[in-house]
C-alpha positions in Angstrom: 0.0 0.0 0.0 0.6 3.6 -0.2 2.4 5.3 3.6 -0.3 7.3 5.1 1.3 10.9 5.4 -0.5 13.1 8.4 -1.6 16.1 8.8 1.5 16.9 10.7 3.7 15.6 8.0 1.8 17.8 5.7 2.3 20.8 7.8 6.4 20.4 8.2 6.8 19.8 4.4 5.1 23.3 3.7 6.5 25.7 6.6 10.5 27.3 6.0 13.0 26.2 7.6 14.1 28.7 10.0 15.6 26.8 12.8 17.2 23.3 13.1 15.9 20.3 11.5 13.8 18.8 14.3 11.3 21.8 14.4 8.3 20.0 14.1 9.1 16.1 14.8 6.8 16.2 18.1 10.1 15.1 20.5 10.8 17.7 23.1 9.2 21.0 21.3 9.2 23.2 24.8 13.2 22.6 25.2 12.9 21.4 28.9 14.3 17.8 28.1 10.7 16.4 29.5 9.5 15.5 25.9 6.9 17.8 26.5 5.1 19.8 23.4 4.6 23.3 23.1 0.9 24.0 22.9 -0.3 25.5 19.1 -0.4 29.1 20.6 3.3 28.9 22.0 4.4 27.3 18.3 2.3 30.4 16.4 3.8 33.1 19.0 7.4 31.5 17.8 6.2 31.5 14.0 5.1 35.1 14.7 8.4 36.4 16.4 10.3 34.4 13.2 8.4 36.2 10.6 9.4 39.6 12.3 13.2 39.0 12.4 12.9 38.8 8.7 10.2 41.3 8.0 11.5 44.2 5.7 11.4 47.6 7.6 8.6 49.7 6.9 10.9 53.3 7.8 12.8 54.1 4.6 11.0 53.6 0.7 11.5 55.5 -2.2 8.7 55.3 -5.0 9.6 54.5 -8.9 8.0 58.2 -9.4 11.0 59.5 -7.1 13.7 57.7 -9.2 11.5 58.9 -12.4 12.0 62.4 -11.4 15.6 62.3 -10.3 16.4 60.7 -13.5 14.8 63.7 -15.9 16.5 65.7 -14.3 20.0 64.4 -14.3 19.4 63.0 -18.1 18.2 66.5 -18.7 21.4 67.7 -17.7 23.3 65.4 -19.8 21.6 67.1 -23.0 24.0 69.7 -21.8 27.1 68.8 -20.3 29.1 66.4 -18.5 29.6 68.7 -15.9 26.4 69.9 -15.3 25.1 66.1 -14.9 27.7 65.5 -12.6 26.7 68.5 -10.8 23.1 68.0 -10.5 24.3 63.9 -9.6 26.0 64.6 -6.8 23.2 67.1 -5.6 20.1 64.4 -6.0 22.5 62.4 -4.1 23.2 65.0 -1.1 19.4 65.7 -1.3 18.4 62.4 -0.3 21.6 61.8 2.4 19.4 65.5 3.9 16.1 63.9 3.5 17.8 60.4 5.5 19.1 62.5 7.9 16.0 64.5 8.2 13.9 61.6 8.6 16.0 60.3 11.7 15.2 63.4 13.5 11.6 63.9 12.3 11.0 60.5 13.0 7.7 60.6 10.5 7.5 59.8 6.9 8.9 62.6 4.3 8.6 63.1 1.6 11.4 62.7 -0.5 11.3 64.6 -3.6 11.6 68.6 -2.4 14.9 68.3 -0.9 16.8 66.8 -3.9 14.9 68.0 -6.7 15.6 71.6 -5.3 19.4 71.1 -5.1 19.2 69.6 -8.7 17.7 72.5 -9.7 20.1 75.2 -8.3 23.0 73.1 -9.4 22.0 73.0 -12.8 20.9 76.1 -12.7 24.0 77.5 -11.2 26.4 75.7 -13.4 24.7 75.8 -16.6 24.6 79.6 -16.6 27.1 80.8 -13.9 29.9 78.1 -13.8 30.0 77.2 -17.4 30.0 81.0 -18.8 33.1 81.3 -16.2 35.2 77.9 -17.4 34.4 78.5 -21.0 36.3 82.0 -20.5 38.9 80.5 -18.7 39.7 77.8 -21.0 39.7 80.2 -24.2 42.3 82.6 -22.4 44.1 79.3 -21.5 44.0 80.1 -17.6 44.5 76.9 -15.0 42.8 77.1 -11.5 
């Protein structure tokens, strides 16, 4: 005939293994060396407390529209110049280390698209038609910083 596989059997092929092997083999489940089992509750408690050690936190996300945004505006600074991409790069980037650091203070959700998009903005503003005009000149008369 065909083994006869339990309910329990069933149970142990379909939860994770998180701990050791002998999770659910009914020998000494409470860990007092009695042979004991832990009652259902106990064993869902333990599943509960095993899901939150490898829960995601819920504190930091950024949404594809944030990316979306930061990405227009860098690629539209690459239309330009190098420089000015790397410029508005590198202030996205310091944006969102101001927003982090923000949001450890705040200790509330922010929002994270003002911080960095306004750097972006007055770095590309700023070297697109302040710096630029001032290398360009530079580099025609030949004169190293």
């Amino acid at each position: 005939g065909t083994p006869d596989y339990g309910a329990a059997d069933a149970d142990a092929e379909t939860k994770p293994l998180i701990r050791g092997g002998d999770r659910d083999r009914g020998a000494d489940r409470d860990g007092d060396g009695d042979g004991a089992e832990t009652s259902r509750v106990e064993r869902d408690a333990d599943d509960a407390d095993d899901a939150d050690a490898f829960a995601l936190p819920d504190a930091i996300k950024l949404g594809l529209g944030d990316f979306i945004f930061y990405s227009v505006l860098v690629g539209r600074a690459a239309m330009h110049d190098l420089f000015t991409m790397f410029a508005c790069y590198f202030a996205v980037i310091q944006g969102l280390i101001a927003t982090l650091l923000m949001l450890g203070f705040a200790k509330k959700a922010l929002p994270a698209l003002p911080i960095s998009i306004a750097a972006g903005v007055v770095a590309y503003v700023g070297s697109r038609f302040f710096l630029e005009p001032v290398t360009q000149q530079a580099a025609a008369r030949l004169v190293v910083f």
